[in-house]
C-alpha positions in Angstrom: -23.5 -58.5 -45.3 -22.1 -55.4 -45.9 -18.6 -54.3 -45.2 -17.9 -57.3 -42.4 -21.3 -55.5 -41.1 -24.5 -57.6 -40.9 -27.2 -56.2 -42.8 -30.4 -56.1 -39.9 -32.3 -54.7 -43.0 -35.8 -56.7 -44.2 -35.0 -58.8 -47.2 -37.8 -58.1 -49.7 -38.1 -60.1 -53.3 -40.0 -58.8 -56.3 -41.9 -61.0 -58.1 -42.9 -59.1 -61.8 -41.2 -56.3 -62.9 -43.6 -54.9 -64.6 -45.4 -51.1 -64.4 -46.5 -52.2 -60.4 -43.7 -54.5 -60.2 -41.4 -51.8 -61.1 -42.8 -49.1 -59.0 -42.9 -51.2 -55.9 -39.2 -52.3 -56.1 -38.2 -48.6 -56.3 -40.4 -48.0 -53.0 -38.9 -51.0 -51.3 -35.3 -50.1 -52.4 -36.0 -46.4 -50.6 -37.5 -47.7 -47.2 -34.2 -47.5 -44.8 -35.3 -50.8 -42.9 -36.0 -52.8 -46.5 -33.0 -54.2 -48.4 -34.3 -55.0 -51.8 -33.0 -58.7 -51.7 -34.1 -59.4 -55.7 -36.0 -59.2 -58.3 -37.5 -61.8 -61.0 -39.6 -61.7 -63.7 -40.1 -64.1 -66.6 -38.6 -61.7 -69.2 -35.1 -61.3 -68.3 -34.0 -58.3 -69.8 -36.6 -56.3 -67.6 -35.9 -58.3 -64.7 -31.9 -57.7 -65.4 -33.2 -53.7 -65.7 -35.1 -53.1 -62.6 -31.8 -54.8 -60.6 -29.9 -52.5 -62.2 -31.8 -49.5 -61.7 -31.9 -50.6 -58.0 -28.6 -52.4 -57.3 -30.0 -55.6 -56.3 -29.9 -59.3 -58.1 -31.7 -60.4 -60.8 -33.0 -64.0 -59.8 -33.3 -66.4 -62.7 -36.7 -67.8 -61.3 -39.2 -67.5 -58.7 -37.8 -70.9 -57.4 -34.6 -69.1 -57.3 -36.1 -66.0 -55.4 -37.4 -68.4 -52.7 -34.5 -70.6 -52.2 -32.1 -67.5 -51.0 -31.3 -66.9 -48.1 -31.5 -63.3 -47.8 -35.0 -62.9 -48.7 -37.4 -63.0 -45.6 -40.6 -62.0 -47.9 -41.7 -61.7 -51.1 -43.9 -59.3 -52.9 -45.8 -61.0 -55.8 -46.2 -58.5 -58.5 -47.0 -60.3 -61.4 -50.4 -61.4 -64.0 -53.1 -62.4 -62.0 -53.0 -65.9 -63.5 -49.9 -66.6 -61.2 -50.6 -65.5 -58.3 -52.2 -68.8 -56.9 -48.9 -71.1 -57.4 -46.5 -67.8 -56.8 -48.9 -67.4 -53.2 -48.6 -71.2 -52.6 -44.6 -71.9 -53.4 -44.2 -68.3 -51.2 -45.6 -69.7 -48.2 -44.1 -73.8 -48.4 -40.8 -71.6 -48.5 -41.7 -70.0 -45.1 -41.9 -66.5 -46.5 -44.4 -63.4 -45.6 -46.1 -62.5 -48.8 -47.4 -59.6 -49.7 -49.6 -59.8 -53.1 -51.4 -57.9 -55.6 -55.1 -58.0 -55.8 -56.8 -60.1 -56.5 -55.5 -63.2 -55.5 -57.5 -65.1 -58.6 -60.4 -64.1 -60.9 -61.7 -67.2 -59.7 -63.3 -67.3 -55.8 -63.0 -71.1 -55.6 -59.2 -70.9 -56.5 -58.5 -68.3 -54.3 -60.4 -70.4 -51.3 -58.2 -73.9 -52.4 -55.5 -71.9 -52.6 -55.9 -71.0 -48.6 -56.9 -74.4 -47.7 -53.9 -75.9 -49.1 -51.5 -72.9 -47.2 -53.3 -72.5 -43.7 -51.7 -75.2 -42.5 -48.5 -73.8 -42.7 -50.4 -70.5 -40.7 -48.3 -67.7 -43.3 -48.3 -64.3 -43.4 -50.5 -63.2 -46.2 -51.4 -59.5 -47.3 -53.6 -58.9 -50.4 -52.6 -55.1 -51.6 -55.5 -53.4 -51.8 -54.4 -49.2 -51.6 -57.7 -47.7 -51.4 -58.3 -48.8 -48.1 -55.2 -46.3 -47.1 -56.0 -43.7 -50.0 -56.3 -40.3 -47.7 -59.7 -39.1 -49.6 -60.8 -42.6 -48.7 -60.3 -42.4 -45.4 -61.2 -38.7 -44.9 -64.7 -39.5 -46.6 -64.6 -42.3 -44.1 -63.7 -40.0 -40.9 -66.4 -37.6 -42.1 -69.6 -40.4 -41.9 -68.6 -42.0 -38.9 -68.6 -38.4 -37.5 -72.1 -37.9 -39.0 -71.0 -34.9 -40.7 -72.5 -36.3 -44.2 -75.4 -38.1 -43.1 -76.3 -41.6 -43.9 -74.6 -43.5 -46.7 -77.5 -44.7 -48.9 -75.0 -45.3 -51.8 -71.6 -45.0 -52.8 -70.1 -44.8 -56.1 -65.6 -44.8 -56.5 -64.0 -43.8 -59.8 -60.8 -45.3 -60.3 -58.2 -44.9 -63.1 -55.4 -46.3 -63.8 -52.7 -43.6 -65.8 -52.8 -45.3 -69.2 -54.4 -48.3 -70.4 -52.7 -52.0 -69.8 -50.9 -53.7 -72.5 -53.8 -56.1 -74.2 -51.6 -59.3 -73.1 -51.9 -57.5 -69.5 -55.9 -57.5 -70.2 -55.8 -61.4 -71.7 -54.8 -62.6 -68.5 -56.1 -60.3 -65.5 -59.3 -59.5 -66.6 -58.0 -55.9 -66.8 -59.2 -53.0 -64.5 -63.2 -53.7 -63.9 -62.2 -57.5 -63.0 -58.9 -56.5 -61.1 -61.1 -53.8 -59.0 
């Protein structure tokens, strides 16, 4: 609420504050039909940062995030090792998640972790860019066109601007196992 005013703005909560974290609160906090409702992340001080940076709330838990109110979804931004119990707490809360790839370096985690949520039928997005990256789609355009030919093989080079932090690596499996 704003002013006496009710806010009919999308309440979206950062999980991770991290470099994607980071990058996707400052997106959200520009949309003009997203409010950024909060952000957490396990080390406060960066947590505390991003609010600032943003003028939103820095939550003291993920628990915390989920039990307010004013968030209608949830963005899950954090190591890869979380996402399974972030993805699962998300959806008994009732809240549309949206989720960094991938959802576990593990397939049969990933497939519990539906079959103990598709009862609750939640809204679940796995971010994944490329599918919307514009020389993606143009190369896409071009072959069902036939202006290429046909695709025997295809080969896409990825980079990410500087190298993850080795903790980053420890836990995710880093780019080759994150891609």
């Amino acid at each position: 609420m704003t002013g006496g005013q009710q806010d009919d703005r999308v309440g979206i909560a950062v999980l991770g504050c991290g470099r994607i974290g980071r990058m996707h609160a400052g997106l959200l906090a520009r949309q003009p039909g997203v409010r950024l409702a909060a952000v957490f992340d396990v080390v406060a001080e960066v947590a505390g940062a991003v609010a600032a940076e943003h003028g939103t709330v820095a939550a003291a838990s993920a628990e915390a995030v989920l039990a307010m109110p004013e968030v209608d979804a949830v963005l899950i931004a954090t190591p890869t090792t979380t996402h399974v119990p972030l993805i699962e707490a998300a959806a008994r809360a009732g809240r549309p998640i949206l989720c960094e790839k991938p959802i576990d370096l593990d397939t049969a985690r990933a497939t519990a972790c539906w079959e103990r949520i598709a009862e609750r039928h939640p809204v679940v997005m796995i971010g994944f860019n490329r599918r919307f990256d514009p020389s993606f789609r143009a190369l896409r355009e071009r072959l069902e066109a036939g202006e290429i030919g046909t695709l025997e093989q295809l080969s896409i080079i990825s980079r990410d601007p500087a190298p993850p932090p080795a903790s980053y690596v420890a836990g995710s499996g880093g780019l080759f196992r994150d891609m």
